[in-house]
Every structure is written in structure tokens, then in C-alpha cells.
C-alpha positions as CSV (number, residue, x, y, z in Angstrom):
1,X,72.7,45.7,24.1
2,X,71.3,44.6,21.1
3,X,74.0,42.1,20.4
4,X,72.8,39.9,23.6
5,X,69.3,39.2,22.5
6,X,68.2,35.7,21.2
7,X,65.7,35.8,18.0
8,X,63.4,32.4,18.4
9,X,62.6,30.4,14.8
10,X,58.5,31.3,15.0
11,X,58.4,28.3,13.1
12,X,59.5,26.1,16.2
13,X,57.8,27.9,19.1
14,X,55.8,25.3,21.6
15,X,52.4,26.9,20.6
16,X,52.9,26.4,17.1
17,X,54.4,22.9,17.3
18,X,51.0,22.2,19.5
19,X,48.9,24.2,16.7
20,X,50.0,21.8,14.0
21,X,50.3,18.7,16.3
22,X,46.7,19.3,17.0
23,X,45.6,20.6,13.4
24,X,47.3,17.0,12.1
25,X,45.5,14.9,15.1
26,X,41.5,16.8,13.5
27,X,42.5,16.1,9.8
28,X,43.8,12.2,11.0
29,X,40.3,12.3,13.4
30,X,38.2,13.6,9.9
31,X,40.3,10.7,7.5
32,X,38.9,7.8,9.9
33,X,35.4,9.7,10.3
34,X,35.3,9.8,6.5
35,X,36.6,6.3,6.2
36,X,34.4,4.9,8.4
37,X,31.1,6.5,7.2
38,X,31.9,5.2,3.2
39,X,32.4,1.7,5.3
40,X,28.7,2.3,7.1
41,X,27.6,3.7,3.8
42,X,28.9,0.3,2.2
43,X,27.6,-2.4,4.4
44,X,24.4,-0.6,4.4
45,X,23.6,-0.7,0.4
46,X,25.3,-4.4,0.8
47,X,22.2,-5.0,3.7
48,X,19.4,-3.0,1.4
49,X,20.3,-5.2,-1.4
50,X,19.9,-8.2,0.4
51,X,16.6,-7.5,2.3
52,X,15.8,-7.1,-1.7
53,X,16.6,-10.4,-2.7
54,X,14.9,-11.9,0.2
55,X,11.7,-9.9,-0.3
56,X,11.7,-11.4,-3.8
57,X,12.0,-14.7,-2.5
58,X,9.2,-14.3,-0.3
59,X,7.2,-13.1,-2.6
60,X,7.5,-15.7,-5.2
61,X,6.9,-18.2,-2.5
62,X,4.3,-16.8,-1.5
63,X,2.7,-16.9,-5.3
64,X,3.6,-20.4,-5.3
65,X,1.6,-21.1,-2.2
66,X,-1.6,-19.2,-3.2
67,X,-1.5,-21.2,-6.8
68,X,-1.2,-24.6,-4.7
69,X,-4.2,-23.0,-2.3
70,X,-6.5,-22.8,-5.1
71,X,-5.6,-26.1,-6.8
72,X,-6.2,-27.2,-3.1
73,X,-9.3,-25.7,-3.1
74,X,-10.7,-26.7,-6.3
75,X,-14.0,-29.2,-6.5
76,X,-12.2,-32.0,-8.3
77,X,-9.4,-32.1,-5.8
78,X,-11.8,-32.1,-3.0
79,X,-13.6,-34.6,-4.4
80,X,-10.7,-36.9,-5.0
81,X,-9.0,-36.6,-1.8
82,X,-12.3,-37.2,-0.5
83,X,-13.0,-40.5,-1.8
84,X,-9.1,-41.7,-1.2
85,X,-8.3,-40.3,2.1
86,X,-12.1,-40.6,3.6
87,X,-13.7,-43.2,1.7
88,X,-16.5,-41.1,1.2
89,X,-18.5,-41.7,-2.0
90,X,-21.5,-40.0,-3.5
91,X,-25.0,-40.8,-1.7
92,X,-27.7,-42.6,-3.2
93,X,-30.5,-41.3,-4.2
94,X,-32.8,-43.0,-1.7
95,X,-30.1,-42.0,0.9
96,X,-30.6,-38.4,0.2
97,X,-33.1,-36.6,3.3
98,X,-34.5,-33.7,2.7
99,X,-35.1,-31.3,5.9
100,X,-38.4,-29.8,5.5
């Protein structure tokens, strides 16, 4: 009776062949997680950087603008753009009134 029986290869059983079909399809699942986090991680630093260099822009702009807003503001330039854009000129003495 023992010449009849069939030994099966454990090796190429159906629930090992699905074991390591399904053990390759997590480690081929964790490669392209993996890959596409460092990818994320990438274009992230790539944005930070650039939101950096913008910042910096803005803020040199901005410096710029509040050194042309107090050479706006100063008396002499007042005074000029007074007399050539408004024709206005200093008063008179006698055209001076004094509010009691």
C-alpha cells in the first residue's frame, strides 16, 4: 500500500504559490508606496524652497516701497510737487489770516 501514494513538492502547493504571489504583490505595493512618498517628499522641499525665494522677493519689494514712501513723504518733495503739479506757491505775508 505504500507504493501507491503520491508525495506533493510543498514547495509548489496552491497555498504556498498564493502565499508568495501575495507576499510579492505587499513588497511590489511597499516599493511604489516608498517611491511615491520620496516623490511627495521631493516636490514638497522643491515648493518650500520656492515659497522662500518668493518671500524674499516680497520682502525686498516691500523695502523698496517703504524707502520711496518716505522720500514721498519728505517736506522738500511735497513742496516741489506742490508748486509743479498744483501751481501752488508760498503766500504772502499780507495774504496770511490769522483765525482768532
Amino acid at each position: 500500500m505504500s507504493g501507491n501514494r503520491k508525495v506533493k513538492s510543498p514547495l509548489l502547493t496552491g497555498r504556498t504559490l498564493l502565499a508568495g504571489i501575495l507576499l510579492m504583490l505587499v513588497l511590489l505595493a511597499e516599493v511604489f508606496f516608498d517611491t511615491w512618498c520620496a516623490v511627495q517628499c521631493r516636490r514638497t522641499g522643491y515648493e518650500i524652497v520656492e515659497a522662500r525665494n518668493r518671500q524674499e522677493e516680497l520682502l525686498e519689494t516691500r523695502r523698496k516701497l517703504q524707502i520711496e514712501l518716505v522720500h514721498l513723504k519728505s517736506p522738500q518733495v511735497l513742496g516741489a510737487r506742490a508748486r509743479t503739479e498744483l501751481g501752488m506757491i508760498t503766500p504772502k505775508p499780507e495774504q496770511i489770516v490769522k483765525v482768532p
